[in-house]
PyMOL commands that place a pseudoatom at each C-alpha (Angstrom):
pseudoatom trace, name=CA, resn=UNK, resi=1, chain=A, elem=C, hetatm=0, pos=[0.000, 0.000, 0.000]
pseudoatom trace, name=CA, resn=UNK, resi=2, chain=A, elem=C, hetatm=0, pos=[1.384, 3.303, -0.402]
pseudoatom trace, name=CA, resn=UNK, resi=3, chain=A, elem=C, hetatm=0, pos=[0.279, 7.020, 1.080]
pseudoatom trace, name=CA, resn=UNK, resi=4, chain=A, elem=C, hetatm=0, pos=[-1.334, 9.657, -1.084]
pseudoatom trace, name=CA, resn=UNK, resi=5, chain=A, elem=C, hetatm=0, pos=[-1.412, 13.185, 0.777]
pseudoatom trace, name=CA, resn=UNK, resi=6, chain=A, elem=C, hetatm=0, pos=[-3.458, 16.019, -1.108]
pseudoatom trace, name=CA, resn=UNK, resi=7, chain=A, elem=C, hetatm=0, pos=[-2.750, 19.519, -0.360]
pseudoatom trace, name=CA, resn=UNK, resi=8, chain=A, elem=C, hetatm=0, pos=[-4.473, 22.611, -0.075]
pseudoatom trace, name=CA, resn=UNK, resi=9, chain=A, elem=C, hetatm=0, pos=[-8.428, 21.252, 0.095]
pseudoatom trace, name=CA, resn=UNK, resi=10, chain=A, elem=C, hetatm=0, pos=[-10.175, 23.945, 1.383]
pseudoatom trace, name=CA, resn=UNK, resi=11, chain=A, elem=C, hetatm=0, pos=[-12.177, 23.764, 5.178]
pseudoatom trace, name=CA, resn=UNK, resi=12, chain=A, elem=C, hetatm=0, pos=[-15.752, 23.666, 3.041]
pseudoatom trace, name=CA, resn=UNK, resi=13, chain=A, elem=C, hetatm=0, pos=[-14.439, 20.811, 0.883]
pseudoatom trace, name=CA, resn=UNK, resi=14, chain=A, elem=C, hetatm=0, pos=[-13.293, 18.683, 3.904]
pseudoatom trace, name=CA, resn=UNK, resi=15, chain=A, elem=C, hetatm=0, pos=[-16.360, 19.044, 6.256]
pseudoatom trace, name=CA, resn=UNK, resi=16, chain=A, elem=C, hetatm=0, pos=[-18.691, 18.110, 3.036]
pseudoatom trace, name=CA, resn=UNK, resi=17, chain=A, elem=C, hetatm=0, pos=[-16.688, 15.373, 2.634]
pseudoatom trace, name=CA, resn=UNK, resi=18, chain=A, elem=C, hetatm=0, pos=[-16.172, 14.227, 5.967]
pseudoatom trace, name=CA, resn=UNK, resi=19, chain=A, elem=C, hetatm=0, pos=[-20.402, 14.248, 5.968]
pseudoatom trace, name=CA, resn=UNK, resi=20, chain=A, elem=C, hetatm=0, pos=[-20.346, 12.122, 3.136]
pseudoatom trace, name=CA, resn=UNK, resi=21, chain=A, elem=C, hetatm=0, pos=[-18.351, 9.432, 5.049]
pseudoatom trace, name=CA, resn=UNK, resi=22, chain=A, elem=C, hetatm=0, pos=[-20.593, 10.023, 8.044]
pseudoatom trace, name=CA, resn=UNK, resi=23, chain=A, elem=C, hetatm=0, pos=[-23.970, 9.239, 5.782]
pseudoatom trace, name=CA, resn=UNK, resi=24, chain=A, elem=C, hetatm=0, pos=[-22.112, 6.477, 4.808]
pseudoatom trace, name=CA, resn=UNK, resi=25, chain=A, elem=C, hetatm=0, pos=[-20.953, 4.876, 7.905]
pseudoatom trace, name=CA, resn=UNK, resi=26, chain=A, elem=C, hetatm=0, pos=[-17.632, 5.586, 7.519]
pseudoatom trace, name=CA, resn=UNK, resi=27, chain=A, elem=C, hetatm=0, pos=[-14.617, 7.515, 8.375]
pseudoatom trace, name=CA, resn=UNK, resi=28, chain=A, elem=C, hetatm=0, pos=[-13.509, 10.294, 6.225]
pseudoatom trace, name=CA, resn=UNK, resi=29, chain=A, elem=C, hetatm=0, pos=[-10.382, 8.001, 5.263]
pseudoatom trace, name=CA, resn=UNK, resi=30, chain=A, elem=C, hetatm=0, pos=[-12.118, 4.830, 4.180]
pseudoatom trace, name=CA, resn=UNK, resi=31, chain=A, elem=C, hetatm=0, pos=[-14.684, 6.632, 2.297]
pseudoatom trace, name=CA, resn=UNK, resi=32, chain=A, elem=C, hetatm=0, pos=[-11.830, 8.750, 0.069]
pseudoatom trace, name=CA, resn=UNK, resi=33, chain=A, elem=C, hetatm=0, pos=[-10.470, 5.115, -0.080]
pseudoatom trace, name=CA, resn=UNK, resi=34, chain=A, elem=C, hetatm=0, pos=[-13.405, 3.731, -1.432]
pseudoatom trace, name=CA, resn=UNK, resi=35, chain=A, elem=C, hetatm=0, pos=[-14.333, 6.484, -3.787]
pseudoatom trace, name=CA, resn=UNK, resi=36, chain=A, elem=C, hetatm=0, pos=[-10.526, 6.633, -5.210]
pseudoatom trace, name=CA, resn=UNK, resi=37, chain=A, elem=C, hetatm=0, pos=[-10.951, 2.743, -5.572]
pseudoatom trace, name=CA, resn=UNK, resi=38, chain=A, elem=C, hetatm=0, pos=[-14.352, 2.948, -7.819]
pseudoatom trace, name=CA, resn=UNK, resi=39, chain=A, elem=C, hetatm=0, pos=[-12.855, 5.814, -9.650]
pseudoatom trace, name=CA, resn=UNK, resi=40, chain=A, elem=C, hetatm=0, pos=[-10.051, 4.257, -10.753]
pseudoatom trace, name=CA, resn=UNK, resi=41, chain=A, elem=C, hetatm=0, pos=[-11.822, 0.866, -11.709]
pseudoatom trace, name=CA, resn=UNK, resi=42, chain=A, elem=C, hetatm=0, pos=[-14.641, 3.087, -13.827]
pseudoatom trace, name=CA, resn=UNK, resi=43, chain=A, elem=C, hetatm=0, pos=[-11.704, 4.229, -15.674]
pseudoatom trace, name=CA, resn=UNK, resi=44, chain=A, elem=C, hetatm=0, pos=[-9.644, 1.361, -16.279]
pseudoatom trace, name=CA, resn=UNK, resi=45, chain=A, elem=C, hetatm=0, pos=[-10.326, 0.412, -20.132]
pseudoatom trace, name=CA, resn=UNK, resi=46, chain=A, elem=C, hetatm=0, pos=[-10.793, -3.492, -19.418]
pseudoatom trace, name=CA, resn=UNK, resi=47, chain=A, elem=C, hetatm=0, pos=[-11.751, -5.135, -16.174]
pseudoatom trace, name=CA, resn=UNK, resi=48, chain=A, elem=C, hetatm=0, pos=[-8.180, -6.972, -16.088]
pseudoatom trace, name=CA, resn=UNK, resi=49, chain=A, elem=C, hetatm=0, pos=[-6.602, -3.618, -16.081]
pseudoatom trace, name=CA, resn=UNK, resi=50, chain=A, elem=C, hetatm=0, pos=[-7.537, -3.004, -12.251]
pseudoatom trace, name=CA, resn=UNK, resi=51, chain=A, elem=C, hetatm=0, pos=[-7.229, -7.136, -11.360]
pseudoatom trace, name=CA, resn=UNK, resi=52, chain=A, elem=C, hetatm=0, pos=[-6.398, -9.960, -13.941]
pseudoatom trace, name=CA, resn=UNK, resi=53, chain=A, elem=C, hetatm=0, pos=[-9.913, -11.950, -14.041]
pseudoatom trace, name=CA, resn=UNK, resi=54, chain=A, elem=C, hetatm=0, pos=[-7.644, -15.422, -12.939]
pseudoatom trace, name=CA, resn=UNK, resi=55, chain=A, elem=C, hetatm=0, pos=[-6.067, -13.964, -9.865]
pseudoatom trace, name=CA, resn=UNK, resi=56, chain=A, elem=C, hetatm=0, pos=[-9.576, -12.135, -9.366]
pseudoatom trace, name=CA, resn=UNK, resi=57, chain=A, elem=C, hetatm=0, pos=[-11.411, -15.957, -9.070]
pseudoatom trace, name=CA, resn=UNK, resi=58, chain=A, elem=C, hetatm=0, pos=[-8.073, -17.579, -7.363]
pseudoatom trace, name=CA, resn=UNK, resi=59, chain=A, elem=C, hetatm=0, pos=[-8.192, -14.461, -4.415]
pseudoatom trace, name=CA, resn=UNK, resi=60, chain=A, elem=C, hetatm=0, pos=[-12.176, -15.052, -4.015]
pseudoatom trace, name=CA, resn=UNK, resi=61, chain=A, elem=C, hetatm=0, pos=[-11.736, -18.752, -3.159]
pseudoatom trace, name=CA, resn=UNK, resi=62, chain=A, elem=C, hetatm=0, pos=[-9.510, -18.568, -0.555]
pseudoatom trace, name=CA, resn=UNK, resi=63, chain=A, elem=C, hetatm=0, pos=[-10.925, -19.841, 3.190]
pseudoatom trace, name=CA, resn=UNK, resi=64, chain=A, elem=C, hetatm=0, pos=[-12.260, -16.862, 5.364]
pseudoatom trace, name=CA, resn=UNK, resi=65, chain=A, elem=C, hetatm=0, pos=[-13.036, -14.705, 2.008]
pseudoatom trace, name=CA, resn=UNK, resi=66, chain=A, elem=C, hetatm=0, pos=[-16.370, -12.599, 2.383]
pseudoatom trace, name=CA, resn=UNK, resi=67, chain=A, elem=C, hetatm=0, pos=[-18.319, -13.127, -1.778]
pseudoatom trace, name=CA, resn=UNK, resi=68, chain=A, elem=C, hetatm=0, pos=[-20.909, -10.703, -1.157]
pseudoatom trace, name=CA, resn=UNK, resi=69, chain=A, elem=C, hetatm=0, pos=[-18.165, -8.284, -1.212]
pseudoatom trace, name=CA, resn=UNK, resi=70, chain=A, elem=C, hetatm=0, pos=[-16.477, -9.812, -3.834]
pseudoatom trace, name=CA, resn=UNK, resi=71, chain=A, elem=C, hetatm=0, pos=[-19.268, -9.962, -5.817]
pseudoatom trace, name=CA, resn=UNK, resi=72, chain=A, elem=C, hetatm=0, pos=[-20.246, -6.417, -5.077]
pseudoatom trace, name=CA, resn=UNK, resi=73, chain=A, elem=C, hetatm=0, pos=[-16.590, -5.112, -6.401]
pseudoatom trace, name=CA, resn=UNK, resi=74, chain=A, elem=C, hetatm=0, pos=[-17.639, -6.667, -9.735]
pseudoatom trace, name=CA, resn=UNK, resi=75, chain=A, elem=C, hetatm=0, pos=[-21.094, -5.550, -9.858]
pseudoatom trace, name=CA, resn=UNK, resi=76, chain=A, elem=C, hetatm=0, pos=[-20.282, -1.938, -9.424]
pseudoatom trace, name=CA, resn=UNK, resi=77, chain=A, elem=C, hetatm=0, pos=[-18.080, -2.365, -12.353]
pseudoatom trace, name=CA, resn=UNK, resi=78, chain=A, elem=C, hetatm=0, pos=[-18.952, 0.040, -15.669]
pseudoatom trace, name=CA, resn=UNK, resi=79, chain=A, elem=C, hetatm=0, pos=[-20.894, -1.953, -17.846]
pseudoatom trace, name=CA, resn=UNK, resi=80, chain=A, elem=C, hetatm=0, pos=[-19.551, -1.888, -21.659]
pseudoatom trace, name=CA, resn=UNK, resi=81, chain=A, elem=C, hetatm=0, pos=[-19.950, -3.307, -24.811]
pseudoatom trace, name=CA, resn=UNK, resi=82, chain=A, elem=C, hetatm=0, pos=[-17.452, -5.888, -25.650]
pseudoatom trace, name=CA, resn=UNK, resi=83, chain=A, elem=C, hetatm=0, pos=[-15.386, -4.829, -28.545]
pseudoatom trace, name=CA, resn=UNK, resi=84, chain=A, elem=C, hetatm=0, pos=[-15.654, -6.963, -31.635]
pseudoatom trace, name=CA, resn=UNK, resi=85, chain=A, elem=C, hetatm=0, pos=[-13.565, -6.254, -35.067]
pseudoatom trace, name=CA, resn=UNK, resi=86, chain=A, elem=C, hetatm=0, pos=[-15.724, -5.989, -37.849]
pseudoatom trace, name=CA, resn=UNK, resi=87, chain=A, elem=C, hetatm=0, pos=[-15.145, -8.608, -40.538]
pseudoatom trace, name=CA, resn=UNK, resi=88, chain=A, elem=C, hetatm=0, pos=[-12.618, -7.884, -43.475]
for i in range(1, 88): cmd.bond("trace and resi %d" % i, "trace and resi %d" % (i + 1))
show_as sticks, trace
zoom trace
């Protein structure tokens, strides 16, 4: 894991976000966490960009492994189209 610090967020920003957590049920830190985590997956151009789909399956079926949340990671994925080459 590694630390991101952001700089100069002004006192509005930081209590609207720290309700935001609090609606959620979370601390301020664990909800940027989330949020960053989402963002970054909606942007990724293929789902194996964030998490190859085999070590995806192999990490889910490990003992002590919660799938609802599992699951819930890839339902909150973007849904696209699947990209298919047109014929020559």
């Amino acid at each position: 894991m590694v630390d991101i610090l952001i700089r100069k967020v002004g006192d509005s920003t930081k209590e609207l976000l720290r309700r935001r957590a609090e609606r959620h049920g979370k601390s301020l830190e664990a909800d940027l966490r989330d949020t960053l985590e989402r963002l970054a997956r909606e942007e990724a151009e293929t789902p194996d960009d964030t998490e190859p789909f085999g070590s995806w399956l192999v990490s889910i079926t490990r003992p002590g492994i919660e799938l609802d949340e599992a699951l819930d990671v890839l339902r909150s994925a973007p849904i696209r189209p699947a990209p298919f080459e047109e014929p020559a």
